[in-house]
PyMOL Python script that loads the backbone (N, CA, C, O; Angstrom):
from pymol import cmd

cmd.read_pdbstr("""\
ATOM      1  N   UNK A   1     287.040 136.506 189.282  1.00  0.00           N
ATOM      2  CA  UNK A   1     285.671 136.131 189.591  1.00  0.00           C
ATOM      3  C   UNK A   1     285.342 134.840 188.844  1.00  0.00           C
ATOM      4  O   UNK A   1     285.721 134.696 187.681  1.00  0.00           O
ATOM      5  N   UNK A   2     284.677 133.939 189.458  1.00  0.00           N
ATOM      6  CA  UNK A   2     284.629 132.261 188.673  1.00  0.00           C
ATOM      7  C   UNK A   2     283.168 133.149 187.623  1.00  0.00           C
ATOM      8  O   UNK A   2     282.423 134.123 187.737  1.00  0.00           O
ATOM      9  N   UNK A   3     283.480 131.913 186.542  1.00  0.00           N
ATOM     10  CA  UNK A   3     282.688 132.313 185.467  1.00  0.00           C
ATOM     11  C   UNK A   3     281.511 132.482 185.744  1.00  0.00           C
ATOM     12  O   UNK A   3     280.921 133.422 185.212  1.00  0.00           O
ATOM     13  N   UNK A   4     280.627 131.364 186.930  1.00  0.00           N
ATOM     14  CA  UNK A   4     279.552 131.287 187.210  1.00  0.00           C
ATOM     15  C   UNK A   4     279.030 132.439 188.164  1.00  0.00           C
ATOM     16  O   UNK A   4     277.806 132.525 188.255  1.00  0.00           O
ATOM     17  N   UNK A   5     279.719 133.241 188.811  1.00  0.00           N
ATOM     18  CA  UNK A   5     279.363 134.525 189.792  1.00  0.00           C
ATOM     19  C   UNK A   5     279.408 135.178 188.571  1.00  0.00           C
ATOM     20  O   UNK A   5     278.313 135.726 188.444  1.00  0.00           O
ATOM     21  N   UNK A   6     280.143 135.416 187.556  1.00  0.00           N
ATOM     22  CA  UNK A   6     280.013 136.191 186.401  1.00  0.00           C
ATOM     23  C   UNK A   6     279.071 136.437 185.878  1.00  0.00           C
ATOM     24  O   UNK A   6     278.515 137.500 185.600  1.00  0.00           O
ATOM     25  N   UNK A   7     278.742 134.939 185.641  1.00  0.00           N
ATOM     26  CA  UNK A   7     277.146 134.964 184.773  1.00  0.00           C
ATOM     27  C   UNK A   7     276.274 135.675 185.287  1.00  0.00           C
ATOM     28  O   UNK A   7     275.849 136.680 184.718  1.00  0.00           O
ATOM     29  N   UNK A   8     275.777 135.199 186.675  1.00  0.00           N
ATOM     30  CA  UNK A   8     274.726 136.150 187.654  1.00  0.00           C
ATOM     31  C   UNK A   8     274.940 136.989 187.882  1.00  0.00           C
ATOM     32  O   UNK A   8     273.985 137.572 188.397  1.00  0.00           O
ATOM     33  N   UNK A   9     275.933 137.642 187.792  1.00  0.00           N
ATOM     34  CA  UNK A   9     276.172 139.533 188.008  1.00  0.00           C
ATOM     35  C   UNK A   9     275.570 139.619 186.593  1.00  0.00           C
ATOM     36  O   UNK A   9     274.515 140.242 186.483  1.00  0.00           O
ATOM     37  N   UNK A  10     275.965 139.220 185.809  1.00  0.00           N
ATOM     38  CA  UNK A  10     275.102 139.853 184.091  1.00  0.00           C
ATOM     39  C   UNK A  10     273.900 139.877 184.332  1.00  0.00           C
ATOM     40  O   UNK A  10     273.289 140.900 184.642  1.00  0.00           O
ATOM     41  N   UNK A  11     273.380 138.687 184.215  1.00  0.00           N
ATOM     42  CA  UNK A  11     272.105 138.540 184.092  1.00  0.00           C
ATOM     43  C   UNK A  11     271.121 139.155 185.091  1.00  0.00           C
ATOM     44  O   UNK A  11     270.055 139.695 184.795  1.00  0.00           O
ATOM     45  N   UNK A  12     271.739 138.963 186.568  1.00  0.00           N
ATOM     46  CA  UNK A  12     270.799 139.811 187.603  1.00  0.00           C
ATOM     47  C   UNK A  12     271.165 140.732 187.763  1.00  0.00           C
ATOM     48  O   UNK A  12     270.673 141.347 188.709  1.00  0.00           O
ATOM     49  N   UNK A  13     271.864 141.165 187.238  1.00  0.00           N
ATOM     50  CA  UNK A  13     272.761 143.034 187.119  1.00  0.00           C
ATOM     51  C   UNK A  13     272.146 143.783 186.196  1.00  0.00           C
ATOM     52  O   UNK A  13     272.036 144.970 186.500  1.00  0.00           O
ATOM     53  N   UNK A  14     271.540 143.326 184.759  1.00  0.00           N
ATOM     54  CA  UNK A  14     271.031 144.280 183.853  1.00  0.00           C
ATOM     55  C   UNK A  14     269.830 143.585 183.691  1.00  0.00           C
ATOM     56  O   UNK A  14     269.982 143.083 182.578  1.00  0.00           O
ATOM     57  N   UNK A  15     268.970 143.314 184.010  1.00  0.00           N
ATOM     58  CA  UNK A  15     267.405 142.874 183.704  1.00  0.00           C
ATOM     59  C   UNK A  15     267.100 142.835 182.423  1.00  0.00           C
ATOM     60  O   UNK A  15     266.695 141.878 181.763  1.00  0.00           O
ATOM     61  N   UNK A  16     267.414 144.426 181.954  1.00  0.00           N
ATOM     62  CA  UNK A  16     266.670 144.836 180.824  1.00  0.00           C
ATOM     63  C   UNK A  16     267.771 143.996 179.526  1.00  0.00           C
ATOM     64  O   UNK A  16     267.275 143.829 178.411  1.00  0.00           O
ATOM     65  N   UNK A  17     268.962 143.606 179.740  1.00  0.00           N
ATOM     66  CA  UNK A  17     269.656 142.737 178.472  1.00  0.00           C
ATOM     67  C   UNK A  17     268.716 141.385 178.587  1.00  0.00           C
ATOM     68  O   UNK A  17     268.253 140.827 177.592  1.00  0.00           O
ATOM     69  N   UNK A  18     268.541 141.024 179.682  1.00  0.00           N
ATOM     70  CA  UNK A  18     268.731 139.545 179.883  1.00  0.00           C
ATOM     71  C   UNK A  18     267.175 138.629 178.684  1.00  0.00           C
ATOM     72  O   UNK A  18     267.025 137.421 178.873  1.00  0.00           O
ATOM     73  N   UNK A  19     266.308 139.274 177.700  1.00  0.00           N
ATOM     74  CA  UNK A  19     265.537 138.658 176.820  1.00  0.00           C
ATOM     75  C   UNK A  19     266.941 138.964 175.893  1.00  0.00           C
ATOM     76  O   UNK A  19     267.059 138.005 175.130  1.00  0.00           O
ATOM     77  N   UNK A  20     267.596 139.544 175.764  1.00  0.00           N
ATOM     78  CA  UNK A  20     268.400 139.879 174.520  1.00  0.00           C
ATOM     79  C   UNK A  20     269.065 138.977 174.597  1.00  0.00           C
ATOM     80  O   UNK A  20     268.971 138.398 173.514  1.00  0.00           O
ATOM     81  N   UNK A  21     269.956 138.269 175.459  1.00  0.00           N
ATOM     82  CA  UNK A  21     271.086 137.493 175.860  1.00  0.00           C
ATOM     83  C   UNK A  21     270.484 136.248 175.767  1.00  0.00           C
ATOM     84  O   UNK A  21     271.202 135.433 175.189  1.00  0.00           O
ATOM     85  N   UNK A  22     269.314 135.782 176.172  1.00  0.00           N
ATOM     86  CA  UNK A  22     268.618 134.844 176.037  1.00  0.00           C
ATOM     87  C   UNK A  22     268.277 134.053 174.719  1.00  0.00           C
ATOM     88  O   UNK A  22     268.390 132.833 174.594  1.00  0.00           O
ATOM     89  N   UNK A  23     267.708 135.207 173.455  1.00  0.00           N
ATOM     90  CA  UNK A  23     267.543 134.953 171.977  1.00  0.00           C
ATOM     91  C   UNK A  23     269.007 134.800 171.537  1.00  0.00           C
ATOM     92  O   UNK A  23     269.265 133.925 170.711  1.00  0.00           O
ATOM     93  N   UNK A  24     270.019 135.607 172.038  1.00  0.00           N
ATOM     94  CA  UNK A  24     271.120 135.132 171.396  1.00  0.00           C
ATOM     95  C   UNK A  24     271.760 133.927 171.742  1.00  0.00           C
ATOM     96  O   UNK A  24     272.315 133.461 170.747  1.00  0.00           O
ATOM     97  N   UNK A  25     271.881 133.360 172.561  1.00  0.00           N
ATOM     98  CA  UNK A  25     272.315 132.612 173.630  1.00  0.00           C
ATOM     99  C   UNK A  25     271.255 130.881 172.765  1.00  0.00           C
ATOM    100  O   UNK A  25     271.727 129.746 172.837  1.00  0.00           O
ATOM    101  N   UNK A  26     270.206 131.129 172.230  1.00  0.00           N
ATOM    102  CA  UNK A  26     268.991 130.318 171.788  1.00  0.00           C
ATOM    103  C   UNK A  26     269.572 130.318 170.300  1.00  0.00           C
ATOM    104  O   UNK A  26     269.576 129.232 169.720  1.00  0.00           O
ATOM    105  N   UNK A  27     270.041 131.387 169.664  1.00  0.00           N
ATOM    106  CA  UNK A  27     270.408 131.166 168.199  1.00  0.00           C
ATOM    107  C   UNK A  27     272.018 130.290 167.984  1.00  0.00           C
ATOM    108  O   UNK A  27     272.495 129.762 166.979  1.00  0.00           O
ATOM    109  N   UNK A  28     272.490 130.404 169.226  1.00  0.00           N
ATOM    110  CA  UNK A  28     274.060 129.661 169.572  1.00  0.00           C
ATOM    111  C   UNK A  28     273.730 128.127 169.073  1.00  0.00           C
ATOM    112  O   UNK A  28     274.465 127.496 168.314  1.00  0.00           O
ATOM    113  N   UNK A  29     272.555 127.660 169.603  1.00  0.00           N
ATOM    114  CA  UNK A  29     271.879 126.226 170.341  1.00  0.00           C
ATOM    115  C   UNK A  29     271.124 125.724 169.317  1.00  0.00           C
ATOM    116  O   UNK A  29     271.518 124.764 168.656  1.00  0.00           O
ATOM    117  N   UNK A  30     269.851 126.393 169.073  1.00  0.00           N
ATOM    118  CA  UNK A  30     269.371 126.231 167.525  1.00  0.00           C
ATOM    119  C   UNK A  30     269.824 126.036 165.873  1.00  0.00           C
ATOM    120  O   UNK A  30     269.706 125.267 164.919  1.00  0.00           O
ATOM    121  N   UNK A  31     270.184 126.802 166.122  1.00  0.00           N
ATOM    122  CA  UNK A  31     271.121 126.802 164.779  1.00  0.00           C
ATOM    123  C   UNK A  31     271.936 125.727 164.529  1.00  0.00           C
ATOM    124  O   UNK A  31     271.401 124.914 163.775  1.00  0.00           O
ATOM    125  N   UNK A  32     272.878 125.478 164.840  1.00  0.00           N
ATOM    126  CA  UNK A  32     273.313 124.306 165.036  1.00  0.00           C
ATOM    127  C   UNK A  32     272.448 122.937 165.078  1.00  0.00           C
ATOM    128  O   UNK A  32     272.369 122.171 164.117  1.00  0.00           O
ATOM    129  N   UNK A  33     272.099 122.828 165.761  1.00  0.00           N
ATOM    130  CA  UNK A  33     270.882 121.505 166.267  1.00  0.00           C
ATOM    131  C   UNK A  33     270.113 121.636 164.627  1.00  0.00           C
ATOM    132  O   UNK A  33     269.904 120.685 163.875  1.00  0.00           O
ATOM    133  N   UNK A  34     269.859 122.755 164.421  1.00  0.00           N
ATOM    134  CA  UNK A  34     269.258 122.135 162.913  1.00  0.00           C
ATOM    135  C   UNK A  34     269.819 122.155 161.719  1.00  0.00           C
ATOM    136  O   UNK A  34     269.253 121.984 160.639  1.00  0.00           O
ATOM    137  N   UNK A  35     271.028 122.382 161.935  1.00  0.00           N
ATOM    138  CA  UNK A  35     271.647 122.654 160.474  1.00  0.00           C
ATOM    139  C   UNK A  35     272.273 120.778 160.560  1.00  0.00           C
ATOM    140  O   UNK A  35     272.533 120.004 159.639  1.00  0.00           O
ATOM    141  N   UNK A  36     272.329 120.599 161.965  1.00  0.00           N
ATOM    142  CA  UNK A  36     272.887 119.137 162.199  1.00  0.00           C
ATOM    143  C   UNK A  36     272.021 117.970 162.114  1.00  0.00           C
ATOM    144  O   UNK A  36     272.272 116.877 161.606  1.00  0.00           O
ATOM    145  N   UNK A  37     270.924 118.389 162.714  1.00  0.00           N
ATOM    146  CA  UNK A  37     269.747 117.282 162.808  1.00  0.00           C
ATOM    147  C   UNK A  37     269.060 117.032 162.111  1.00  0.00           C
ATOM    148  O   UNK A  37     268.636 115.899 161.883  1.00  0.00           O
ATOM    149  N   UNK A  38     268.652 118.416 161.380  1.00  0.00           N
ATOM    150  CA  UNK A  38     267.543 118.285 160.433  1.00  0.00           C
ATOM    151  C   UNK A  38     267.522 118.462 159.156  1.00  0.00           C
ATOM    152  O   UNK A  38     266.834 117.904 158.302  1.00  0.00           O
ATOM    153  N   UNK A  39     268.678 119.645 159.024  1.00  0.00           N
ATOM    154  CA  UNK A  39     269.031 119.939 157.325  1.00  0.00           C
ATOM    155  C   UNK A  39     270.569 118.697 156.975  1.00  0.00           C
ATOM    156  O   UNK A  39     270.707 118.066 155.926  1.00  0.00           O
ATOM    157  N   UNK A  40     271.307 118.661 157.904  1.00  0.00           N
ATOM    158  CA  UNK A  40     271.936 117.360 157.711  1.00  0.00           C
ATOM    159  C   UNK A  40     273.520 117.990 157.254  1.00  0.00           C
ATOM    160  O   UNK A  40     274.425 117.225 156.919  1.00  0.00           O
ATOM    161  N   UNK A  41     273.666 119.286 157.292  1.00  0.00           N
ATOM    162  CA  UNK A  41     274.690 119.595 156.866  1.00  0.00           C
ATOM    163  C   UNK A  41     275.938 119.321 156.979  1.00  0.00           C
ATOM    164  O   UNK A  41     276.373 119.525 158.112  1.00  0.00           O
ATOM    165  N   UNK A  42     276.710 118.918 156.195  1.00  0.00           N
ATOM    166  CA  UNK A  42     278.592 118.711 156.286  1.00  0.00           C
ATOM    167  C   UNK A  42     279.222 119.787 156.692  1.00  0.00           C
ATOM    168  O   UNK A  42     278.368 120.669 156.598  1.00  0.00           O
ATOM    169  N   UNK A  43     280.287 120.306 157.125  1.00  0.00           N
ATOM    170  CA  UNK A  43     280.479 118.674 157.904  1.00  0.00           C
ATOM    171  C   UNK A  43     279.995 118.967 159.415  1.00  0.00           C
ATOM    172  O   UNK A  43     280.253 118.186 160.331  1.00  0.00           O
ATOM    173  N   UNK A  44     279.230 120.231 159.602  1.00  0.00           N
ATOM    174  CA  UNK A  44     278.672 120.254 160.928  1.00  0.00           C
ATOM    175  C   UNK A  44     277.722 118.841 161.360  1.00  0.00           C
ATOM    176  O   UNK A  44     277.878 118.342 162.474  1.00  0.00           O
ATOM    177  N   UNK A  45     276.856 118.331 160.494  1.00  0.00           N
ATOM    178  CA  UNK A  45     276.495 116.696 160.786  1.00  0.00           C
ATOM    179  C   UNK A  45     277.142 115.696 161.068  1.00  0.00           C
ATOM    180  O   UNK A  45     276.601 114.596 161.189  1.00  0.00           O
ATOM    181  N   UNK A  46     278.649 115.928 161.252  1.00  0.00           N
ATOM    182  CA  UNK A  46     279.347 114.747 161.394  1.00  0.00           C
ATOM    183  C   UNK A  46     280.523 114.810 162.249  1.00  0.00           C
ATOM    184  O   UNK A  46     281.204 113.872 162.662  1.00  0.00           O
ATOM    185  N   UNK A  47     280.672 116.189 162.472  1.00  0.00           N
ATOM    186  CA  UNK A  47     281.378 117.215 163.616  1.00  0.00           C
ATOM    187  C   UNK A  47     280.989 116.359 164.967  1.00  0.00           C
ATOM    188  O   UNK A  47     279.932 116.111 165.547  1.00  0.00           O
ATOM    189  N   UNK A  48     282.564 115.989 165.204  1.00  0.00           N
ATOM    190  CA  UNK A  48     282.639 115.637 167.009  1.00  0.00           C
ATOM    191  C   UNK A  48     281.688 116.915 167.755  1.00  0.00           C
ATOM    192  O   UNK A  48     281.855 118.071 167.366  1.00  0.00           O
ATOM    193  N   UNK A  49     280.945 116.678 168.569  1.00  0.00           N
ATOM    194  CA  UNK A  49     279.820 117.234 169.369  1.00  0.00           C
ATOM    195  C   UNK A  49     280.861 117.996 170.019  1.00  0.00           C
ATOM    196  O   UNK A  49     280.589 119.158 169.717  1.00  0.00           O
ATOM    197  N   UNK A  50     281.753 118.005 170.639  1.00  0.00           N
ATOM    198  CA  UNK A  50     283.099 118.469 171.428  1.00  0.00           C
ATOM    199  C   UNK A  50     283.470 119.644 170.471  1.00  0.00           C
ATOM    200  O   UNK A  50     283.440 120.847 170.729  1.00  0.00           O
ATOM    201  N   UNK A  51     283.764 119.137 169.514  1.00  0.00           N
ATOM    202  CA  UNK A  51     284.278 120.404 168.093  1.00  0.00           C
ATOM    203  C   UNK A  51     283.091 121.447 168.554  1.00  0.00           C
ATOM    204  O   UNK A  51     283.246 122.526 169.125  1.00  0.00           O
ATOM    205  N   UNK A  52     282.126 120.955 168.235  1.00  0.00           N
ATOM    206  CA  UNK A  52     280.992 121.951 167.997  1.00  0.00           C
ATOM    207  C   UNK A  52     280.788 122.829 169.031  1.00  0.00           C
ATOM    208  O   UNK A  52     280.664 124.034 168.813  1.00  0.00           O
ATOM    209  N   UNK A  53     280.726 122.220 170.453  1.00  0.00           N
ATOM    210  CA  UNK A  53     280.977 122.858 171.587  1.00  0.00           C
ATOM    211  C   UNK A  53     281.714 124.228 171.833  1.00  0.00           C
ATOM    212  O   UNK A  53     281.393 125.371 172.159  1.00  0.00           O
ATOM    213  N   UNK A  54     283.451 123.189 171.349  1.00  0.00           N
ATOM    214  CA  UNK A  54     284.118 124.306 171.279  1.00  0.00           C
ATOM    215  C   UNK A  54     284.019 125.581 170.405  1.00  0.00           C
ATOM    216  O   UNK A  54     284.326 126.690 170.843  1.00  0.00           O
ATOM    217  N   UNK A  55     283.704 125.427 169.515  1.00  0.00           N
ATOM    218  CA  UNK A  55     283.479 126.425 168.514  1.00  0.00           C
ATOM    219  C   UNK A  55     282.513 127.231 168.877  1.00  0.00           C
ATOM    220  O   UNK A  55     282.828 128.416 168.983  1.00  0.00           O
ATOM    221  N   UNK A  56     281.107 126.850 169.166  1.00  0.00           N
ATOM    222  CA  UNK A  56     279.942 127.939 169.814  1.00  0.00           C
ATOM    223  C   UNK A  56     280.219 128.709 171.324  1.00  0.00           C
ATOM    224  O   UNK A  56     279.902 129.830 171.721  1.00  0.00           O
ATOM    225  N   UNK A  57     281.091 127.385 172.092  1.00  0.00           N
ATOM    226  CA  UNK A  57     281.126 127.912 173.851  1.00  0.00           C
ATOM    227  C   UNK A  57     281.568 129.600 173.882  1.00  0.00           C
ATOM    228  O   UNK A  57     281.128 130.406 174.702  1.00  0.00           O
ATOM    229  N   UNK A  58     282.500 129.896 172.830  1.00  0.00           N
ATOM    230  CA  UNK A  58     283.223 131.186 173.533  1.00  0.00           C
ATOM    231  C   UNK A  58     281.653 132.202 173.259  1.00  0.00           C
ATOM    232  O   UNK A  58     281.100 132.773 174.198  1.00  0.00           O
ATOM    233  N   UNK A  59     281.150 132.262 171.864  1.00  0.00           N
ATOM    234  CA  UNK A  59     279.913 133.046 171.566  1.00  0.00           C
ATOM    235  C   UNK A  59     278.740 132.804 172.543  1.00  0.00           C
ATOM    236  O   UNK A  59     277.947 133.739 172.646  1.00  0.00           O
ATOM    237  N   UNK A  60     278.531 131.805 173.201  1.00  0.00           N
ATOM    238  CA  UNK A  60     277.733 131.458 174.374  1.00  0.00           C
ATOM    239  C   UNK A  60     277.976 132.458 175.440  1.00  0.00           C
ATOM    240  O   UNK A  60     277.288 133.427 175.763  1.00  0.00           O
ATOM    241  N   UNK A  61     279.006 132.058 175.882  1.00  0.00           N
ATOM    242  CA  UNK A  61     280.104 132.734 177.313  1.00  0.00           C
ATOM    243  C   UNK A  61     279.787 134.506 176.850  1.00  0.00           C
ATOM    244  O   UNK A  61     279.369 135.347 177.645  1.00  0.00           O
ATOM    245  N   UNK A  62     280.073 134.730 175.564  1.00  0.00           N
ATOM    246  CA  UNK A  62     279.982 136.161 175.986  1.00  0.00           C
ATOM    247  C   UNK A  62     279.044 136.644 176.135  1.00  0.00           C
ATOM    248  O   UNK A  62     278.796 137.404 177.071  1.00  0.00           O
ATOM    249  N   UNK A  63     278.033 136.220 174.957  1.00  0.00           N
ATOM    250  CA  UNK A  63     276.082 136.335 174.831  1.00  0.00           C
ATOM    251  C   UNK A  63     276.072 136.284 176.594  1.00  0.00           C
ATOM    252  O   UNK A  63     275.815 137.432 176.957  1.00  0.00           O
ATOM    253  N   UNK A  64     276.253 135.400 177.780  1.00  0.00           N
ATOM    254  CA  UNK A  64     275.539 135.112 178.593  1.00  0.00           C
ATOM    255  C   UNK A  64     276.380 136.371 179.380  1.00  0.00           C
ATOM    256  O   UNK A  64     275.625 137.176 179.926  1.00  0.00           O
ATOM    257  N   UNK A  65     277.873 136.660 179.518  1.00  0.00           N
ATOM    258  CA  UNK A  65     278.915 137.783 180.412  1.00  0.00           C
ATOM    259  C   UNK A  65     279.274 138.844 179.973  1.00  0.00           C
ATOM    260  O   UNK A  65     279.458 139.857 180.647  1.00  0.00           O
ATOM    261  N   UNK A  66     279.452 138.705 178.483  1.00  0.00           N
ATOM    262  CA  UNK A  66     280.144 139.694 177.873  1.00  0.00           C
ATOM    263  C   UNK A  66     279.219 140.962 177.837  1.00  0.00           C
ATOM    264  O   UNK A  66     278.084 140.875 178.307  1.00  0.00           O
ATOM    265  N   UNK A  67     279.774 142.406 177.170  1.00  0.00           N
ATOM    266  CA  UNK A  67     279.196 143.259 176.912  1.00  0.00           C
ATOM    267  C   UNK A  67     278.577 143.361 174.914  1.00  0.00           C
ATOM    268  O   UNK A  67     279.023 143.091 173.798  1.00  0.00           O
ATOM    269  N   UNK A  68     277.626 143.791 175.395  1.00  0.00           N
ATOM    270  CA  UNK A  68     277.146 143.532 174.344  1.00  0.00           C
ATOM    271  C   UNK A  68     276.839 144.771 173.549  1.00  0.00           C
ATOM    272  O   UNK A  68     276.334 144.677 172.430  1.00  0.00           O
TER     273      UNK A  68
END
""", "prot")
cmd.dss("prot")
cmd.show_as("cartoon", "prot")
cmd.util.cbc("prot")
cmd.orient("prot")
């Protein structure tokens, strides 16, 4: 199944996860963005954007498919 039919079976499949998946999915994104932008931290502040990607995407992917 492509990742993206994946996603929408989660999300329009269980209603009742989908605020849960959402805050987690928001702490993936946030967190980051301020530990980078605003608190300035090493070496996530200076971390190829790509690195960072990779490192959060799989915790994204499951927050949004996985079982939780």
């Amino acid at each position: 199944m492509p990742d993206t039919a994946r996603t929408r079976f989660r999300l329009d499949g269980s209603r009742s996860e989908a605020p849960l998946r959402f805050v987690l999915v928001a702490t993936q994104i946030a967190g980051p963005a301020v530990v980078r932008y605003v608190l300035e931290v090493e070496p996530v502040a200076s971390a190829p954007a790509e690195q960072l990607v990779a490192t959060a995407g799989p915790n994204v992917r499951r927050y949004l498919t996985g079982d939780l």
